[in-house]
C-alpha positions as CSV (number, residue, x, y, z in Angstrom):
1,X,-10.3,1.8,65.2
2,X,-8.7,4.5,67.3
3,X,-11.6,4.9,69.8
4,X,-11.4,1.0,70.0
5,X,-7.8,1.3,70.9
6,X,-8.8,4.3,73.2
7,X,-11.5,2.3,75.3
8,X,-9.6,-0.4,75.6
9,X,-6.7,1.6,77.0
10,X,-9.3,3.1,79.7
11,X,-10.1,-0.4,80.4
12,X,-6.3,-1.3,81.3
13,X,-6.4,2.0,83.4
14,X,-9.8,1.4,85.4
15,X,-8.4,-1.9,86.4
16,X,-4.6,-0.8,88.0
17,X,-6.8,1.8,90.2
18,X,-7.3,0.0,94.0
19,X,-10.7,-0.4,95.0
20,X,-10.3,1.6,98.4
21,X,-8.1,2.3,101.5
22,X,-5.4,-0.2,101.8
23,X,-2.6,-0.7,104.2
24,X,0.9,-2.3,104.1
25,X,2.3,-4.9,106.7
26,X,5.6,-5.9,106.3
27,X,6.3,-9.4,107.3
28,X,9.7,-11.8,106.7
29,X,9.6,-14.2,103.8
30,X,9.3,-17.6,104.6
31,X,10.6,-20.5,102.3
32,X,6.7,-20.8,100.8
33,X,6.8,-17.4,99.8
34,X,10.6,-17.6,98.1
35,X,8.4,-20.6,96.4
36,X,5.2,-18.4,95.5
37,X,7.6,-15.0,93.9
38,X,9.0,-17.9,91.5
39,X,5.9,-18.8,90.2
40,X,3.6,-16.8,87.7
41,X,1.7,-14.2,88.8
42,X,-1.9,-15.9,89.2
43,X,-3.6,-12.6,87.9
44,X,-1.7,-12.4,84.6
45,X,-2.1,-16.0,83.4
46,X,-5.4,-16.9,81.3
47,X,-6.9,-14.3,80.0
48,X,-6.7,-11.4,82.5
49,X,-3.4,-10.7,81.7
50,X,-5.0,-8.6,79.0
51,X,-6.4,-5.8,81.6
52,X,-3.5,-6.4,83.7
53,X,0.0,-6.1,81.4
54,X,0.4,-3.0,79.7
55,X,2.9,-4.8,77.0
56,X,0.3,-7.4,76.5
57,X,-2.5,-5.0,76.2
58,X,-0.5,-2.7,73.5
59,X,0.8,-5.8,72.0
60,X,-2.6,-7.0,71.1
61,X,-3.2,-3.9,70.4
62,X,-1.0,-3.8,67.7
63,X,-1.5,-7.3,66.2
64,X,-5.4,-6.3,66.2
65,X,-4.8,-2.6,64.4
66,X,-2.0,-4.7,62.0
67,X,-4.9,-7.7,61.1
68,X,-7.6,-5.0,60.6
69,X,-5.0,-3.1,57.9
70,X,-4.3,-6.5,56.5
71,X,-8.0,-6.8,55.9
72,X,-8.2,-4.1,54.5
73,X,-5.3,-4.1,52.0
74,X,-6.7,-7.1,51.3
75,X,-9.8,-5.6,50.4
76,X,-8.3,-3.2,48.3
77,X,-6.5,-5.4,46.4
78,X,-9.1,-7.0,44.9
79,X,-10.9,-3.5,44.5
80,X,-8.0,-2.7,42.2
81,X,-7.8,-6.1,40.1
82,X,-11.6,-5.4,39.7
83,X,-10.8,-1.5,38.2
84,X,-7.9,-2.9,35.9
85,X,-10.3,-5.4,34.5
86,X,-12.9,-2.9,34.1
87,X,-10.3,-0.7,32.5
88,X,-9.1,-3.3,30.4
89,X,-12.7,-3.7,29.0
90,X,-13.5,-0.5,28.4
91,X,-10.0,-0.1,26.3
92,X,-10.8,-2.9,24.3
93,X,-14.8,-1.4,23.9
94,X,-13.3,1.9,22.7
95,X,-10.4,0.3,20.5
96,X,-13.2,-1.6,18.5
97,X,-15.3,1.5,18.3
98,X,-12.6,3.4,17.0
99,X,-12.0,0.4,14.4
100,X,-15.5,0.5,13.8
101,X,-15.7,4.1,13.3
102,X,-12.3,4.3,10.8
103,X,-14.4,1.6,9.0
104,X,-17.1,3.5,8.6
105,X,-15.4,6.5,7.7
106,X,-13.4,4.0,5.2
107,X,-16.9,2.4,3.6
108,X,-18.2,6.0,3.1
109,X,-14.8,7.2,1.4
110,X,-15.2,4.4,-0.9
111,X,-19.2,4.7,-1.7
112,X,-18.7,8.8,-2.4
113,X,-15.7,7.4,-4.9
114,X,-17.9,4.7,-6.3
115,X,-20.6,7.4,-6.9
116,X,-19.0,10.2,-8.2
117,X,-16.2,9.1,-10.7
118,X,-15.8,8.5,-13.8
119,X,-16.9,5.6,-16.0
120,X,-15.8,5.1,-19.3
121,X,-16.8,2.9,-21.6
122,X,-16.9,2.0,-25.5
123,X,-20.0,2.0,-27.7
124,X,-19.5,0.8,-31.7
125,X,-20.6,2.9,-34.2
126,X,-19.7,1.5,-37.4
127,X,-17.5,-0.8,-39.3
128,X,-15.4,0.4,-42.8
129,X,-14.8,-2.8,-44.8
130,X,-11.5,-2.3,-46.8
131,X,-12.4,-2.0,-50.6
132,X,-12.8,0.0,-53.2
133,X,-14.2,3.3,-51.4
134,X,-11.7,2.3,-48.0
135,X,-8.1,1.5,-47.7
136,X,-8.6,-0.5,-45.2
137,X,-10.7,-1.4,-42.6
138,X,-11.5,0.9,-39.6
139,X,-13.1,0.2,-36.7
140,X,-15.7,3.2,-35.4
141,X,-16.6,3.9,-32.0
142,X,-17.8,6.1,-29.2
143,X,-15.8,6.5,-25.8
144,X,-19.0,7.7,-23.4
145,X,-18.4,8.9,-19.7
146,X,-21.4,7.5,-18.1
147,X,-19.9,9.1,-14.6
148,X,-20.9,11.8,-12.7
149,X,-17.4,13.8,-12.8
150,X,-15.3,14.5,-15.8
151,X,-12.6,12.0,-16.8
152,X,-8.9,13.7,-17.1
153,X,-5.9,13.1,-19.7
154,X,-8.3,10.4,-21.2
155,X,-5.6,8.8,-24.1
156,X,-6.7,5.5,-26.6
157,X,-4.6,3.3,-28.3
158,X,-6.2,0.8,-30.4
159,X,-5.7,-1.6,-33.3
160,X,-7.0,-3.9,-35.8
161,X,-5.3,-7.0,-37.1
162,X,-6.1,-10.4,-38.1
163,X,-5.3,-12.9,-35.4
164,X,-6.2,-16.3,-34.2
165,X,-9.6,-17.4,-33.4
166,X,-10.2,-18.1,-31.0
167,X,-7.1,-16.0,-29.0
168,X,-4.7,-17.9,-27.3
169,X,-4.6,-17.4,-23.3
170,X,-1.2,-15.9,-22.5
171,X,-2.1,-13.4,-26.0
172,X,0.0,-10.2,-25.4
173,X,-2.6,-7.3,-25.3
174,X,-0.5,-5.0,-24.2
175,X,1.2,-4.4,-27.1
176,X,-0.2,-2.1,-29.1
177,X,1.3,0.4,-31.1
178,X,1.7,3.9,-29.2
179,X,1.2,7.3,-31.2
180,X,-1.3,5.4,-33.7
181,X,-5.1,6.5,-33.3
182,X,-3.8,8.3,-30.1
183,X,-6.0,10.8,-28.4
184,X,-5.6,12.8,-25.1
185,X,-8.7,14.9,-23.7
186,X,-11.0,15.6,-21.2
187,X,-14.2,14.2,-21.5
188,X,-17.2,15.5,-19.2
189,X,-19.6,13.3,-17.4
190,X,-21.9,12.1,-19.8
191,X,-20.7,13.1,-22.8
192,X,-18.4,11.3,-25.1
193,X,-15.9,11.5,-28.4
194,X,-15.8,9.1,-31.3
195,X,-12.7,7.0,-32.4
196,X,-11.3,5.6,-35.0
197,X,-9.2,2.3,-34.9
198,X,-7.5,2.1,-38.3
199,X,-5.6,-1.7,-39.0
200,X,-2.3,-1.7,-39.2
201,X,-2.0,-3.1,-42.5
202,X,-3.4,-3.5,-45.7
203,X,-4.6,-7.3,-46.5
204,X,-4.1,-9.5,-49.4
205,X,-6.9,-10.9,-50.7
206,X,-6.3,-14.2,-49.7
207,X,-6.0,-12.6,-45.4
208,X,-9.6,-10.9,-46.8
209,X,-10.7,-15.0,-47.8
210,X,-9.4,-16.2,-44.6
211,X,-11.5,-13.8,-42.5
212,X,-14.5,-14.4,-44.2
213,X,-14.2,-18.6,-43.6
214,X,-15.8,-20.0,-40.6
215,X,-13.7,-22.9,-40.7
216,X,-10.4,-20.8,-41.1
217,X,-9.1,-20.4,-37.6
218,X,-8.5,-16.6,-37.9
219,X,-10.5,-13.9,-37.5
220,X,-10.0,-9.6,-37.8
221,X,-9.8,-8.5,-34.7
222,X,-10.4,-4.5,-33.2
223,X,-8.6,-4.2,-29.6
224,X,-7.3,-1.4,-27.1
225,X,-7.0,0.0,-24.0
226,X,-8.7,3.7,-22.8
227,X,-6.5,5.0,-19.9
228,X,-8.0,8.1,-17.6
229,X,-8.4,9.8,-14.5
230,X,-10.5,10.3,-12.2
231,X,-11.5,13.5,-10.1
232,X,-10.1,11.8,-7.2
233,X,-6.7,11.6,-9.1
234,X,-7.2,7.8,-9.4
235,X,-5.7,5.8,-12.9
236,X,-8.2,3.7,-14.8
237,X,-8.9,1.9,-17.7
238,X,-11.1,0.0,-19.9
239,X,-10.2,-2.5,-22.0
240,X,-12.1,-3.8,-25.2
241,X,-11.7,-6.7,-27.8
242,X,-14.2,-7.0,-30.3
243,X,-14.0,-9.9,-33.5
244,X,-15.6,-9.7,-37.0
245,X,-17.9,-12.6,-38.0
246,X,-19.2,-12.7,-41.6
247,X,-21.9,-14.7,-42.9
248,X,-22.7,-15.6,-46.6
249,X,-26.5,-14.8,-47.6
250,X,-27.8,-15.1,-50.9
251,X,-27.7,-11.5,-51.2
252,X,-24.4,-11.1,-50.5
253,X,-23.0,-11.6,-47.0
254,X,-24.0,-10.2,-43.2
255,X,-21.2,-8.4,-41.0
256,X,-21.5,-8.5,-37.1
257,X,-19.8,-7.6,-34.1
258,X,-18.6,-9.8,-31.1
259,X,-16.9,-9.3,-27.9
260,X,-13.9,-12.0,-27.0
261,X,-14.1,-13.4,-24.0
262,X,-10.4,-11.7,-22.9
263,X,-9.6,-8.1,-22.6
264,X,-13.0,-6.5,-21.9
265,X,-12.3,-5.3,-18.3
266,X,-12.5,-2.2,-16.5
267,X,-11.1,-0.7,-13.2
């Protein structure tokens, strides 16, 4: 742009130089030529006045030099709205890679949990009718840690009582009496302890009739809650709810085991 403005500037110069020799004749002004230095200089109208004004020149100069800029600021402009978009695109890229990526990290936090705590659960062992050789009845049963780390300040509290069959919805599991059955231990992964859930009272004979009838509405009942944790310092449970069905044989009568269908759960 500067060497433009340069060569045009030597072309303003070239043209003010005369052409050769000249020679100056003085002569007094006539009306016509009062008339003639009134009106415009013939050389500087159209488009010569370019090459022969020296504001024109650097006037066009300018307004040339100033559109080029404007051009180019122009230019530029859209060269930057083009980079923020670009930059806005990449930010939201890398925000949902680093979502992604926390996720991830997330997922596999999770997975080694799922994998490596502790699962507890309860396996039945036996069932001590009240009688003769038992007070009363007593539920038997293993708590196993099927996990692969220990399970920590493992506690039980359990119970067995005659109740309605089947349970009503809103039936209050959680009480059950603290301090009677109750254990607290450490129990390694796979290995496991045994349990006894004693009832809390001794039944008439007629509660022992009731329990036995199919058509009686009641049933006996062994419930109770394991609470634990885990190696990652996580509290857990297992619940468990388990009725007593008899059935009359010829021989005598059959004794079997049945989950409910509320309060066998697990975290």
């Amino acid at each position: 742009m500067t060497v433009a403005i340069f060569a045009m500037g030597m072309l303003f110069a070239s043209s003010q130089k005369p052409s050769g020799p000249t020679q100056q004749v003085s002569s007094p002004k006539t009306a016509d030529q009062s008339d003639q230095a009134k009106a415009p200089d013939a050389d500087l109208t159209g488009s010569t006045w370019l090459t022969k004004d020296a504001s024109g020149f650097f006037t066009f100069a300018l307004v040339w030099v100033g559109g080029i800029q404007a051009w180019f600021f122009w230019v530029q402009l859209r060269l930057i709205r083009a980079s923020l978009v670009d930059a806005k695109t990449a930010a939201g890229a890398a925000e949902r890679a680093a979502t992604a990526t926390e996720n991830a990290v997330e997922l596999s936090r999770q997975t080694a949990e799922r994998q490596l705590r502790a699962y507890v659960h309860i396996v039945g062992k036996d069932f001590l009718i009240q009688g003769d050789e038992h007070e009363r009845f007593v539920n038997q049963f293993s708590v196993v840690n099927s996990g692969q780390t220990p399970a920590y300040k493992l506690k039980i509290d359990s119970v067995v009582q005659v109740l309605p069959r089947p349970l009503p919805e809103n039936f209050a599991f959680a009480f059950i009496p603290e301090g009677k059955n109750r254990s607290m231990m450490m129990v390694g992964s796979g290995r496991s302890v045994g349990h006894d859930s004693l009832a809390d009272a001794i039944l008439s004979d007629d509660q022992l009739i009731l329990i036995m009838r199919a058509d009686s509405g009641v049933r006996l009942y062994s419930y109770g809650t394991v609470r634990y944790e885990d190696c990652f310092g996580h509290p857990r449970f297992t619940n468990f709810c388990y009725f007593l069905q008899w059935e009359i044989t010829g021989q005598g009568f059959t004794l079997s085991v049945h989950p409910t269908e509320q309060h066998n759960d697990a975290n």
